[in-house]
C-alpha positions as CSV (number, residue, x, y, z in Angstrom):
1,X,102.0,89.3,166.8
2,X,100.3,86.8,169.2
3,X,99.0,88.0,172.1
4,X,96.8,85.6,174.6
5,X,96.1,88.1,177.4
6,X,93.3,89.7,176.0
7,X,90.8,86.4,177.2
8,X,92.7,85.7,180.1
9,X,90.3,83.4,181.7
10,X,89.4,81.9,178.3
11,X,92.5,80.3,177.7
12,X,94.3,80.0,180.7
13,X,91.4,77.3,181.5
14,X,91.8,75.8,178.2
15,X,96.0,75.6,178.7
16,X,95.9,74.3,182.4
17,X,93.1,71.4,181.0
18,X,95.2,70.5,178.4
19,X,98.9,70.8,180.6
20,X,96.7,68.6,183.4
21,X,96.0,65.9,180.4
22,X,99.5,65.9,179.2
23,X,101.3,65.3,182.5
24,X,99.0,62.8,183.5
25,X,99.9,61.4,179.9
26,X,103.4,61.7,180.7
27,X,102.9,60.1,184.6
28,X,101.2,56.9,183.2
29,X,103.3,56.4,180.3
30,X,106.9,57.4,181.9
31,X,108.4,54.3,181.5
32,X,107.6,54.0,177.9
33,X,108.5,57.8,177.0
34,X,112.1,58.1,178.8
35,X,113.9,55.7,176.6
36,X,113.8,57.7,173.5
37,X,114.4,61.1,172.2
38,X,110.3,61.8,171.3
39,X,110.4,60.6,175.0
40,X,113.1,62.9,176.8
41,X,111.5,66.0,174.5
42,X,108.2,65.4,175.6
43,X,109.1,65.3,179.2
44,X,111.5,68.3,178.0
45,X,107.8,70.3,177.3
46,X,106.3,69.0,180.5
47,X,108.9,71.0,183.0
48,X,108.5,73.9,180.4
49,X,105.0,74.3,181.1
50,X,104.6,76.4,184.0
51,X,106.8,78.8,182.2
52,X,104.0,79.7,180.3
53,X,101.8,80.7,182.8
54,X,103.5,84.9,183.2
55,X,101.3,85.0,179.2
56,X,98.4,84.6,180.9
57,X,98.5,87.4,183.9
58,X,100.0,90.0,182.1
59,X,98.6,90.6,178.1
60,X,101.3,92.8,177.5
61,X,103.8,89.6,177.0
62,X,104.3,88.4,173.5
63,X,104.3,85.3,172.6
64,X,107.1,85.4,170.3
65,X,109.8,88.0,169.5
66,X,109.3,88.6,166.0
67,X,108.8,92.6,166.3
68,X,111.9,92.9,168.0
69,X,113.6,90.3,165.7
70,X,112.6,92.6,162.9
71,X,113.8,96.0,164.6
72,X,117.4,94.4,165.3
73,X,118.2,92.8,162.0
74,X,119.6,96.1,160.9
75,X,121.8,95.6,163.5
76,X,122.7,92.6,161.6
77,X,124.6,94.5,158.8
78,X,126.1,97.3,161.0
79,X,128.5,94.2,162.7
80,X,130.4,94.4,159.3
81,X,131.0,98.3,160.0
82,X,131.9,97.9,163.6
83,X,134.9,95.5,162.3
84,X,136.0,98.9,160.6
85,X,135.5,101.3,163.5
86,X,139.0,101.4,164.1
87,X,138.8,99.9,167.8
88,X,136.6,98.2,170.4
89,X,135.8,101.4,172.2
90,X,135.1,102.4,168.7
91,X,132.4,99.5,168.3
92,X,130.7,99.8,171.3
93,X,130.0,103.6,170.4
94,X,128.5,102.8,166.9
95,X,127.0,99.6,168.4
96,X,125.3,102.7,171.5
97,X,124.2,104.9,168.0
98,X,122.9,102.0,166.7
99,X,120.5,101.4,170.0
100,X,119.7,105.0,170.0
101,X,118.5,105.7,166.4
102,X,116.5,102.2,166.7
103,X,114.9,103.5,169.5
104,X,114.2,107.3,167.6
105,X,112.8,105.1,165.2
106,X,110.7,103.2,167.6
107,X,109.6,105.9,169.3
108,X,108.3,108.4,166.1
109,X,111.1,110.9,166.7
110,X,112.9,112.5,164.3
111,X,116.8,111.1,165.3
112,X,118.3,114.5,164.1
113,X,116.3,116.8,166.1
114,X,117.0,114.2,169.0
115,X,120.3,114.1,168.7
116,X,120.9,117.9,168.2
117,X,118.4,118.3,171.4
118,X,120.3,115.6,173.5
119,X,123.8,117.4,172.8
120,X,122.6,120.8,173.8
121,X,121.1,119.4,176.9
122,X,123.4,117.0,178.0
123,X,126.5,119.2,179.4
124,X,123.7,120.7,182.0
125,X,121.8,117.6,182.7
126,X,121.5,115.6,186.3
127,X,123.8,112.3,185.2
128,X,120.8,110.6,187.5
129,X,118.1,112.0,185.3
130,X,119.4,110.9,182.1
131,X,116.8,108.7,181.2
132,X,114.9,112.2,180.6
133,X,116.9,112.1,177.4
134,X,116.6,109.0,175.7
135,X,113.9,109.3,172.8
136,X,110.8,107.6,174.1
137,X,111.0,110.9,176.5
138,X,111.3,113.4,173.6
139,X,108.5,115.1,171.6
140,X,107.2,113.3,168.7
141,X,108.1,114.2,165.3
């Protein structure tokens, strides 16, 4: 996991150096880059740049999605049982269970206990406090 946030000042002085250099580059070489593909991807990166900048105010941001990647690609394989759930309502609840045992999982929380919890509870619940019963709200394992 890479995470740049925690030298803020450190390497956002080191990135805005380095994006200065490379759009002057670009500036003084414009007519030489456009014409090819190296060219258009380079100028491509340019107008990227200031996307970059949310990484450095908040080190919370990732880099890359490779946890989340990782957490989903179960998800992968469950697309072949949705085909058998019998209908698209039927999909979109297994593709729901899905969500909420990935989350149990994410959270530390045993997905039985939450589930058996979450029934009991639900009939009674405020529908605008529901968000009290997903699973990063419920007691660890």
């Amino acid at each position: 996991m890479v995470r740049i946030g925690n030298a803020p000042g450190k390497h956002r002085n080191f990135f805005h150096k380095t994006q200065k250099k490379i759009q002057e580059s670009c500036v003084m070489h414009k007519n030489i880059l456009t014409k090819g593909a190296i060219g258009r991807a380079l100028h491509y990166a340019v107008n990227q740049l200031p996307m970059i900048d949310p990484f450095f105010e908040d080190g919370r941001i990732h880099l890359d999605n490779n946890a989340i990647e990782n957490k989903i690609r179960p998800l992968a394989l469950g697309r072949k049982n949705f085909l058998f759930a019998g209908s698209h309502e039927g999909a979109k609840r297994i593709a729901m269970m899905y969500s909420f045992f990935a989350s149990c999982k994410e959270a530390d929380v045993n997905s039985y206990r939450w589930m058996t919890d979450t029934l009991n509870k639900i009939g009674n619940h405020p529908i605008n406090k529901l968000s009290e019963l997903l699973p990063s709200n419920f007691q660890k394992l």
